[in-house]
C-alpha positions as semicolon CSV with decimal commas, in nm:
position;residue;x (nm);y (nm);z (nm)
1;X;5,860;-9,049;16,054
2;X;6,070;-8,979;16,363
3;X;6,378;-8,925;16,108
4;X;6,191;-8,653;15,939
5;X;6,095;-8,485;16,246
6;X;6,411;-8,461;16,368
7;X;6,511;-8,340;16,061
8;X;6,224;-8,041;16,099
9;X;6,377;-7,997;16,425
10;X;6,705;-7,847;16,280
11;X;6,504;-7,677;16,058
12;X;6,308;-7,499;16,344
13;X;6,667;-7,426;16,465
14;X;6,869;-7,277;16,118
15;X;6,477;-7,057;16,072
16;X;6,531;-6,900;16,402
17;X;6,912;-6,841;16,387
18;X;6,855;-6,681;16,049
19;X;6,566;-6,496;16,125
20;X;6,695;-6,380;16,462
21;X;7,037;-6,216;16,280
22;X;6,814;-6,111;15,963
23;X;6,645;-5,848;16,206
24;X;6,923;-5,760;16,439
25;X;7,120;-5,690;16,116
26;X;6,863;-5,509;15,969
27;X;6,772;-5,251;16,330
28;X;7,091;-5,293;16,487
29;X;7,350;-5,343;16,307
30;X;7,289;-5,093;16,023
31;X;7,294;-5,353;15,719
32;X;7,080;-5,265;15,410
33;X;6,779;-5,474;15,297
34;X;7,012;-5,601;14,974
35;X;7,342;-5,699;15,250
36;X;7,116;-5,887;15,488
37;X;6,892;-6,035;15,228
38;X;7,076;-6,353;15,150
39;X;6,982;-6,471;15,541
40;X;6,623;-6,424;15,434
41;X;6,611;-6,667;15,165
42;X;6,780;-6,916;15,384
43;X;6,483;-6,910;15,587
44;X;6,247;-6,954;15,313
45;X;6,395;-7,193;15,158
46;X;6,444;-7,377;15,481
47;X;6,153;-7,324;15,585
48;X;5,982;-7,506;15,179
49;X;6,202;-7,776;15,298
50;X;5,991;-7,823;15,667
51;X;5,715;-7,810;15,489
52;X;5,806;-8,064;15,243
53;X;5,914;-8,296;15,534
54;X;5,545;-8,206;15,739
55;X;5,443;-8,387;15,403
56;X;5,586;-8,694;15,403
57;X;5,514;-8,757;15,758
58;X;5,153;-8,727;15,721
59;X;5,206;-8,941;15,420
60;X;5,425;-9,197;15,598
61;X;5,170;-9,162;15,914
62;X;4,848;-9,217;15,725
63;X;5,011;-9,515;15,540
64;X;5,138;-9,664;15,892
65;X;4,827;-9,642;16,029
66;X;4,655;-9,812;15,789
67;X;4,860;-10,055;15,751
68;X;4,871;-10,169;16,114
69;X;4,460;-10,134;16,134
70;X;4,447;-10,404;15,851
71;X;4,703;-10,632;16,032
72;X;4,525;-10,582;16,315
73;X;4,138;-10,609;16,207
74;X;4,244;-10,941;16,001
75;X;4,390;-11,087;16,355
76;X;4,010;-10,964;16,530
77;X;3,864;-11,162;16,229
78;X;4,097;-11,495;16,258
79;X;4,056;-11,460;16,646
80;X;3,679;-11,470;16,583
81;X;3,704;-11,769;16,356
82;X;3,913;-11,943;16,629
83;X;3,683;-11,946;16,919
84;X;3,425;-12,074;16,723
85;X;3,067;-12,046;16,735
86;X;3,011;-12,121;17,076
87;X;3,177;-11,836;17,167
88;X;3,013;-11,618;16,899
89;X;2,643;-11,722;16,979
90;X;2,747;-11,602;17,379
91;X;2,867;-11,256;17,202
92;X;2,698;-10,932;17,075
93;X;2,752;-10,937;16,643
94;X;2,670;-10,545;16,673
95;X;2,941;-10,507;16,917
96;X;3,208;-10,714;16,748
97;X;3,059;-10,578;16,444
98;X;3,130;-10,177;16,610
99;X;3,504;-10,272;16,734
100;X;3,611;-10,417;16,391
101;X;3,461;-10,103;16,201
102;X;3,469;-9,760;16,414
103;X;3,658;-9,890;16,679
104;X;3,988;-9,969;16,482
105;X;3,908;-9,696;16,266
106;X;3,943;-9,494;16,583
107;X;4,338;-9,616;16,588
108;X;4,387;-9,336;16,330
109;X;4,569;-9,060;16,569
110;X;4,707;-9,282;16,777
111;X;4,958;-9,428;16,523
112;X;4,953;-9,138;16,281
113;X;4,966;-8,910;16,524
114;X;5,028;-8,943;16,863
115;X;5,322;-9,257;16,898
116;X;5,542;-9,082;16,655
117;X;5,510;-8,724;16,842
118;X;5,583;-8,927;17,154
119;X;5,898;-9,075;17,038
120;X;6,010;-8,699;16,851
121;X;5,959;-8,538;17,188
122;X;6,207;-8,737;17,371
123;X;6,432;-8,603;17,075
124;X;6,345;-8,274;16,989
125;X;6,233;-8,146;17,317
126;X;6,556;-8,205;17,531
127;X;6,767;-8,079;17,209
128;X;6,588;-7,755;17,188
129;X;6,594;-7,700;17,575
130;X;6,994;-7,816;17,577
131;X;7,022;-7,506;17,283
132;X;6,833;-7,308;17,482
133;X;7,079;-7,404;17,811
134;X;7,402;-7,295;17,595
135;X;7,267;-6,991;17,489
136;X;7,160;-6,852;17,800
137;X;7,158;-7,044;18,135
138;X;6,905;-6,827;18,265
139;X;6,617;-6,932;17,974
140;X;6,734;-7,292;17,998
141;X;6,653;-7,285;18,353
142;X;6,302;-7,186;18,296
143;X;6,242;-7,401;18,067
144;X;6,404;-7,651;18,267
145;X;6,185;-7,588;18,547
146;X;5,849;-7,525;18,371
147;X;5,841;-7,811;18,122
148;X;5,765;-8,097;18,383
149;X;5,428;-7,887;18,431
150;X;5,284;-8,032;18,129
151;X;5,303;-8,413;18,158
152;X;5,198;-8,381;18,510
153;X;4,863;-8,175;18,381
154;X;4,869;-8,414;18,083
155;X;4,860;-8,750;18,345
156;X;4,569;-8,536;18,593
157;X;4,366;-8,492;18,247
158;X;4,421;-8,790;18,106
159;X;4,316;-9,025;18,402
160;X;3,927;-8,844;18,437
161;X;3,951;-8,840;18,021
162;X;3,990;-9,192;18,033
163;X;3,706;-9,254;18,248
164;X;3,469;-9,062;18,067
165;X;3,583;-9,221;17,697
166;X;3,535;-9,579;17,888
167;X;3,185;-9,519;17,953
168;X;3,095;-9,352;17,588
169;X;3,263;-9,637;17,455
170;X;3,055;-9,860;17,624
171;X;2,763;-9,656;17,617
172;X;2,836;-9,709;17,205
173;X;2,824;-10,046;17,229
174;X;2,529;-10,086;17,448
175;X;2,352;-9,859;17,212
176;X;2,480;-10,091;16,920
177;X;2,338;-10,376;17,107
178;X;2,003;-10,213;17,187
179;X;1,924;-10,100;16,767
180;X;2,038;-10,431;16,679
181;X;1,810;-10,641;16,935
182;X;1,562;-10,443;16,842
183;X;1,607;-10,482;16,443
184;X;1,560;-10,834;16,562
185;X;1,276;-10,852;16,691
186;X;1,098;-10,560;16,503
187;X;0,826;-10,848;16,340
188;X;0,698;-10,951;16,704
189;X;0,730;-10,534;16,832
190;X;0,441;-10,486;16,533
191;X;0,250;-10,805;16,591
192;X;0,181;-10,661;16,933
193;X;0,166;-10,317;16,821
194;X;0,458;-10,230;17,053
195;X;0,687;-10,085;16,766
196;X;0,632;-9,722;16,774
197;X;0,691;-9,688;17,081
198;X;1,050;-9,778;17,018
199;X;1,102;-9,441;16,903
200;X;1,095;-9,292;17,210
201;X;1,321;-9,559;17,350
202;X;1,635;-9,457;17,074
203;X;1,591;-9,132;17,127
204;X;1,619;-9,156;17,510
205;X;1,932;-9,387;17,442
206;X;2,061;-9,161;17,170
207;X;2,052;-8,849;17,373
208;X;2,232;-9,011;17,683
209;X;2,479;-9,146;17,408
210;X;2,519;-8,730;17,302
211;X;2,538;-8,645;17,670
212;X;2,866;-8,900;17,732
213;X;2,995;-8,776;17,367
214;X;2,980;-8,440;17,469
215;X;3,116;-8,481;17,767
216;X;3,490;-8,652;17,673
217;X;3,440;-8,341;17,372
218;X;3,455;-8,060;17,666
219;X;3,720;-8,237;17,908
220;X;3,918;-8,290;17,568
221;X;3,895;-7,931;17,477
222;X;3,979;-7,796;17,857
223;X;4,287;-8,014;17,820
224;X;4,396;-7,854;17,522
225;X;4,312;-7,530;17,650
226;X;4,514;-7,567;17,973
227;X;4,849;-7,721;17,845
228;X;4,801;-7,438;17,568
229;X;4,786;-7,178;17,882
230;X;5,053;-7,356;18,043
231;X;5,321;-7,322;17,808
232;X;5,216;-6,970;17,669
233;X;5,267;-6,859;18,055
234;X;5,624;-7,036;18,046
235;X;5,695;-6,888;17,724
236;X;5,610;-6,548;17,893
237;X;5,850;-6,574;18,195
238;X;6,090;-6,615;17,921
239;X;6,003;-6,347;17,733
240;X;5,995;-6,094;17,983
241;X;6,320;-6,255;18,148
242;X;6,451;-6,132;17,811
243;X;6,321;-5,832;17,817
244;X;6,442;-5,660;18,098
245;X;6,785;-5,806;18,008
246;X;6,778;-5,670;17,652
247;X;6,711;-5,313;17,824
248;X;7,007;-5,359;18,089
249;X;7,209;-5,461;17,779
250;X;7,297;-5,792;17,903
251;X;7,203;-5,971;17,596
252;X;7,231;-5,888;17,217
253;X;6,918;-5,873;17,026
254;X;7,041;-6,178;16,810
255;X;7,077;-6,385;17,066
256;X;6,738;-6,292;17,255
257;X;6,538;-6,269;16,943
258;X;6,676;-6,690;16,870
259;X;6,575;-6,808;17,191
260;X;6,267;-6,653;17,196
261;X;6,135;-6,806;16,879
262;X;6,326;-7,132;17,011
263;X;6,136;-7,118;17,318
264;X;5,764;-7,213;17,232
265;X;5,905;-7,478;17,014
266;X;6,080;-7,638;17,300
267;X;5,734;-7,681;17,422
268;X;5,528;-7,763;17,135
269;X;5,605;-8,154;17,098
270;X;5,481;-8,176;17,458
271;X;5,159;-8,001;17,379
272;X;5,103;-8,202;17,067
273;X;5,184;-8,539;17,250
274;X;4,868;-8,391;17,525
275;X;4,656;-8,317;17,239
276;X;4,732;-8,641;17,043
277;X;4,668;-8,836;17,323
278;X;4,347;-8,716;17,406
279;X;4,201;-8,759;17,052
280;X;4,412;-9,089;17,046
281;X;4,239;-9,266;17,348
282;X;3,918;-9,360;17,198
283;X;4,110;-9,595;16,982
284;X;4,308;-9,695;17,272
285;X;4,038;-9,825;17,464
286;X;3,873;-10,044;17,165
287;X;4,191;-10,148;17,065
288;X;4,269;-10,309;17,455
289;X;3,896;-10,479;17,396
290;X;4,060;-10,609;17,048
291;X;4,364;-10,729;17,153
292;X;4,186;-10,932;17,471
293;X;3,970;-11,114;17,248
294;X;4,285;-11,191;17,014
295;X;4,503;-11,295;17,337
296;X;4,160;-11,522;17,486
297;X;4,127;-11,691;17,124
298;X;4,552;-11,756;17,152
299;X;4,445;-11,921;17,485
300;X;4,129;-12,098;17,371
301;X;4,293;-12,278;17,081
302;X;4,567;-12,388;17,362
303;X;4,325;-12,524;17,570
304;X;4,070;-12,701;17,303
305;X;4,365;-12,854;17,099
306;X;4,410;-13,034;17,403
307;X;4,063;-13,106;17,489
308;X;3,990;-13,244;17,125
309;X;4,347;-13,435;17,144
310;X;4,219;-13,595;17,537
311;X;3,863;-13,627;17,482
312;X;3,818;-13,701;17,121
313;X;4,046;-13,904;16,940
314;X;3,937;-14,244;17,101
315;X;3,549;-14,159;17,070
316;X;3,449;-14,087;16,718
317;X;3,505;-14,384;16,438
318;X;3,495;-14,225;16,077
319;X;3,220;-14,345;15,859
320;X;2,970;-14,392;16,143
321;X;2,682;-14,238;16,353
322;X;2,777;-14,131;16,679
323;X;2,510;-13,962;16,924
324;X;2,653;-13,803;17,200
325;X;2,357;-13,808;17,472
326;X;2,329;-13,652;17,818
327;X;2,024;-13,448;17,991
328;X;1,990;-13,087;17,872
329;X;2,265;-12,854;18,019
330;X;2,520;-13,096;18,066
331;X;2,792;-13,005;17,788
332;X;2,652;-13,156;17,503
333;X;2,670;-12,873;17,265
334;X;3,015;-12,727;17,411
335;X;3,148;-13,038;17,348
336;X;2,997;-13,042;16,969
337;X;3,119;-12,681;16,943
338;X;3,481;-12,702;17,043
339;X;3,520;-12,995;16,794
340;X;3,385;-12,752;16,519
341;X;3,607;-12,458;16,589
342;X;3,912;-12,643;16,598
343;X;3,895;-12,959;16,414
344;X;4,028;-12,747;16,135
345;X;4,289;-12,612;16,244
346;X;4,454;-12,889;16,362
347;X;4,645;-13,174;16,208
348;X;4,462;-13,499;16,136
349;X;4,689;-13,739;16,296
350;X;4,436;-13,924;16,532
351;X;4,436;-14,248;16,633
352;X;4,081;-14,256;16,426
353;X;4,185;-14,031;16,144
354;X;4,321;-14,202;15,851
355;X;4,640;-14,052;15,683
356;X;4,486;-14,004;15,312
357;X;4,237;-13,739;15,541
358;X;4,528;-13,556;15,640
359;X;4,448;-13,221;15,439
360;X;4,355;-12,876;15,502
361;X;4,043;-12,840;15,317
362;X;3,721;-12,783;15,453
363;X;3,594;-13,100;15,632
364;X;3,276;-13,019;15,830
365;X;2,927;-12,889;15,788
366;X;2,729;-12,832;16,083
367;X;2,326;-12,754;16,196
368;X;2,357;-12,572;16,523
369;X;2,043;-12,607;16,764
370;X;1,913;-12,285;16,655
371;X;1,915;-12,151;16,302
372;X;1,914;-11,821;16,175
373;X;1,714;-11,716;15,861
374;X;1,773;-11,404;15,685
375;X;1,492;-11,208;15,496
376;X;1,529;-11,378;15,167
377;X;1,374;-11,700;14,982
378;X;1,456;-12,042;15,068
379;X;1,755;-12,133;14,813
380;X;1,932;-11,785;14,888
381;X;1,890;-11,853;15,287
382;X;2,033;-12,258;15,225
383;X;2,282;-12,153;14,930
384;X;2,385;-11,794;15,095
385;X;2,299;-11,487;14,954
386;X;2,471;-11,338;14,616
387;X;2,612;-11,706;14,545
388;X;2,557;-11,916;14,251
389;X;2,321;-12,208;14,282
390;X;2,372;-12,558;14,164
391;X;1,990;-12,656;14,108
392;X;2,082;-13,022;14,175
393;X;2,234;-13,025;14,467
394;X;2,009;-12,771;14,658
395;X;1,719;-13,018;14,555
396;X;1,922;-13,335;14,704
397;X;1,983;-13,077;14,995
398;X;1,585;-13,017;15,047
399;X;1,491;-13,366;14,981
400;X;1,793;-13,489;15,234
401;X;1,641;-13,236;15,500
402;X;1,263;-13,316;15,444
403;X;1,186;-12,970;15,359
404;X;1,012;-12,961;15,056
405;X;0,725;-12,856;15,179
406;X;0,866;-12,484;15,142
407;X;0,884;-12,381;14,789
408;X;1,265;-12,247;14,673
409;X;1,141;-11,930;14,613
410;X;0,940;-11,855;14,932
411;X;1,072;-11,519;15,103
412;X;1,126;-11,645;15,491
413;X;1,081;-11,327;15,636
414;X;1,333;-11,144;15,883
415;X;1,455;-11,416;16,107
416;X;1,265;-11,688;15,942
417;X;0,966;-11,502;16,044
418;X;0,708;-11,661;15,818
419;X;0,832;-12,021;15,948
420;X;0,786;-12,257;16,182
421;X;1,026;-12,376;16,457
422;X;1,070;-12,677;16,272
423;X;1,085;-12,575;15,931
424;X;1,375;-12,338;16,033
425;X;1,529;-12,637;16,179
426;X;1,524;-12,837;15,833
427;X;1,659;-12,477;15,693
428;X;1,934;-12,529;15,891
429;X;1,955;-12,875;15,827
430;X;1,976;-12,807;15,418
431;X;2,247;-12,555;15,474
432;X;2,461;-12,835;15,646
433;X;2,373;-13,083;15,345
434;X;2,455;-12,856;15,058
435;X;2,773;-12,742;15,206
436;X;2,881;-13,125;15,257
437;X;2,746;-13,194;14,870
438;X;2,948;-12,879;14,726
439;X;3,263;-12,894;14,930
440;X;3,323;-13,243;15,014
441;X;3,311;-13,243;15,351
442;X;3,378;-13,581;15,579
443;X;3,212;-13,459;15,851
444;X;2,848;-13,338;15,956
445;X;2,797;-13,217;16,299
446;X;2,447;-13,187;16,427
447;X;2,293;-13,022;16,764
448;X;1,938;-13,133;16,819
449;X;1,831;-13,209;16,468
450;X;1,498;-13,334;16,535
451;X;1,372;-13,131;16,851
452;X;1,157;-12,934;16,741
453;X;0,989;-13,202;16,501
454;X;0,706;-13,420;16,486
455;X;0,747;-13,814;16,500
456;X;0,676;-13,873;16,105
457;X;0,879;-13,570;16,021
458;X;1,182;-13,672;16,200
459;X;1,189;-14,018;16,055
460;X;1,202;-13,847;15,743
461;X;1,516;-13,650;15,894
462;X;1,694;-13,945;16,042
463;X;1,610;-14,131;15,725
464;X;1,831;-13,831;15,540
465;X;2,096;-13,865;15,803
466;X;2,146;-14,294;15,738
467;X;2,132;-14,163;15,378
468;X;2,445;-13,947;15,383
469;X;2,622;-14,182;15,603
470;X;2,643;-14,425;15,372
471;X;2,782;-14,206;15,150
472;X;3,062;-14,238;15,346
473;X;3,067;-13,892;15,584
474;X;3,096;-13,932;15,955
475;X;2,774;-13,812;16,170
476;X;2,837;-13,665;16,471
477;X;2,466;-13,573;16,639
478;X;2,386;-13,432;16,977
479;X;2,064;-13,538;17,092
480;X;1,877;-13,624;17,416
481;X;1,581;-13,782;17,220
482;X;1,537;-14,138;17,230
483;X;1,412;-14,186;16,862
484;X;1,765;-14,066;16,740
485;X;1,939;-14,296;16,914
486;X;1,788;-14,558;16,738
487;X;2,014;-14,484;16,389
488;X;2,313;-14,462;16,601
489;X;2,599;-14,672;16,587
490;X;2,789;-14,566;16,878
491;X;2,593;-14,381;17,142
492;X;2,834;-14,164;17,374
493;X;2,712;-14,038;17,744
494;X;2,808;-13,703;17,766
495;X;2,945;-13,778;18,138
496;X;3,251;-13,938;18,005
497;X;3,328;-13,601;17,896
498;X;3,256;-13,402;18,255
């Protein structure tokens, strides 16, 4: 892209040398139309050319950019995947959701746009002004002098744009946030008949979101506007410079006519790296949020490799029940969690890992503490929605989780509405269980399993649990309930861990 704008550089240079001696042939020098011709179809066809090369970088720009989004939205993704689910459940899903989507998308002019023009300034614009310079000193010297006025207004814009693009990004996000906590709890807003007034509520947040939107809009504009102003008063001093040395006769009319169209061009890929910048830096600023969440997940997996390598290996024995017990805020579930994020990305070559397990398919299912439904019946909400159902093992999975007293077909409602704490629980449980049927998994991870059941219910559970484990897959529970503890056959205190 830079190659080709160079190239329209000497373009902008043969157009202006031709076009300059076209019309000081044509009023001084006395040619006729048919002598001094020839020079004007030099220029057009020059000129087709430039515009064949604008072309291809917009091509070439458009396929750059898009091109680096999708390397970098898949990292955002992977990154996501690495820190696991106890970092996710800490963590807005609108906002992660608004960075992958509009945020990267927002990437567009900075890579398309504004890093090439950087990198063809610090070409073209020191050629043009040298041309200038060798063609008269006097031009070269204003343009020498004048130029450094635009990146200095460009840095005084750009450090209050940047401030008010910060806070309409975050203003985006917190208004993301806001619609989707609300979308969440929409079924308890109309149980207490608290939903319409919700209405008022976006629109407040909407308008202040149109107020900060606005507002980077105008100072983006004004910027514009004054590096515009800038260089059309440096292009001035040249021109009338030129002018009153035309009438002394000091210079020819070729000469002045070719710097003057040089002149503005000297200035242009300084005024398009302002502009480009400034339409750029929304991008900017979700892509910094991007790459710190793809630099904390590089650190993350550092740090929990090591964990799982120090804390686990000499804890867990494959083909048993281990419950890892502790009082409530003590680590449990980080403990559980860092073991899921990263036990598959890492090589199986544990003290308690035999060699035949050394693989890299999918080796755990897991029931986290809480479970989320989805508005949709039971067998889409265990199975996953627009997936094909094997009928046998989602009926193991329902009998192994003590939940068949939901039917299959029964719509949950949003967020498991139409359930109860410990029916979603069981959901959650069922999910886990017809993962490990369908997939082979050697692991099942569980955070609080029984918690929110009743006695009979939960023997019922824990009956599914010994069930599976004799099956052969290693249990791996988190639970501060006593009855639990009574299937185990290694009980863990989390303070070994601390």
């Amino acid at each position: 892209m830079v190659g080709l704008a160079s190239l329209g550089t000497l373009a902008t240079i043969v157009i202006a040398w031709k076009l300059s001696s076209f019309i000081a042939d044509i009023f001084m020098g006395g040619k006729s139309l048919a002598l001094a011709l020839p020079q004007l179809q030099i220029v057009l066809a020059v000129g087709l050319g430039k515009a064949l090369l604008i072309w291809a970088q917009e091509a070439l720009a458009v396929r750059a950019s898009a091109t680096v989004k999708s390397q970098l939205r898949e990292k955002f993704l992977v990154s996501i995947g690495k820190l696991g689910p106890a970092w996710l459940s800490k963590n807005s899903a609108a906002e992660l959701n608004l960075l992958a989507n509009g945020g990267l998308d927002a990437l567009d002019p900075y890579f398309a746009k504004y890093l090439p023009q950087l990198v063809f300034t610090v070409l073209a614009t020191p050629t043009l002004a040298l041309v200038i310079f060798l063609l008269d000193p006097i031009s070269g010297l204003i343009v020498l002098f004048t130029i450094p006025l635009i990146p200095l207004f460009m840095i005084l814009i750009g450090m209050a744009t940047k401030k008010v693009q910060e806070e309409q990004l975050l203003g985006q996000l917190q208004m993301a946030n806001h619609f989707n906590e609300l979308l969440r709890g929409l079924t308890t807003l109309r149980i207490f008949s608290r939903a319409n007034p919700q209405i008022e509520t976006i629109a407040k947040v909407s308008e202040r979101q149109r107020v900060k939107t606005m507002k980077v809009l105008r100072i983006s504009f004004l910027s514009g506007f004054a590096l515009e102003l800038l260089a059309s008063l440096s292009v001035a001093l040249i021109a009338v410079s030129i002018g009153l040395r035309l009438v002394n006769g000091d210079l020819t009319l070729s000469l002045g006519l070719f710097v003057l169209l040089l002149a503005p061009e000297a200035y242009l890929p300084l005024r398009m790296v302002g502009a480009n910048f400034h339409a750029a830096n929304e991008g900017v600023t979700a892509s910094t949020k991007v790459l710190d969440l793809i630099d904390s997940a590089k650190v993350g997996e550092a740090q929990a490799t090591l964990a799982t390598e120090n804390r686990i290996s000499a804890n867990f024995e494959l083909g048993k029940i281990t419950v890892i017990d502790g009082p409530s805020g003590s680590g449990k579930t980080t403990l559980l969690r860092s073991f899921l994020g990263f036990v598959e990305q890492t090589r199986f070559d544990w003290d308690w890992v035999s060699p035949e397990a050394g693989d890299r398919r999918a080796i755990s299912a897991w029931a986290p503490q809480r479970a989320d439904c989805f508005n949709g019946s039971l067998a889409a909400n265990v199975v996953g929605p627009n997936r094909t159902v094997d009928r046998e093992m989602l009926t193991e999975s329902l009998r192994l989780a003590a939940i068949e007293d939901v039917p299959v077909d029964y719509d949950l409602g949003a967020n498991g509405a139409m359930l109860s704490g410990g029916q979603r629980q069981r959901v959650s449980l069922a999910r886990s269980y017809y993962r490990l049927l369908t997939q082979g998994c050697t692991f099942l991870l569980l955070d609080e399993p029984i918690s929110a059941l009743d006695s009979q219910t939960a023997s019922r559970v824990m009956q599914g649990i010994q069930e599976i484990n004799l099956r052969g897959v290693t249990v791996i529970a988190v639970s501060h309930q006593r009855q639990l503890l009574t299937i185990a056959d290694r009980v863990i205190e989390v303070k070994q861990f601390v």
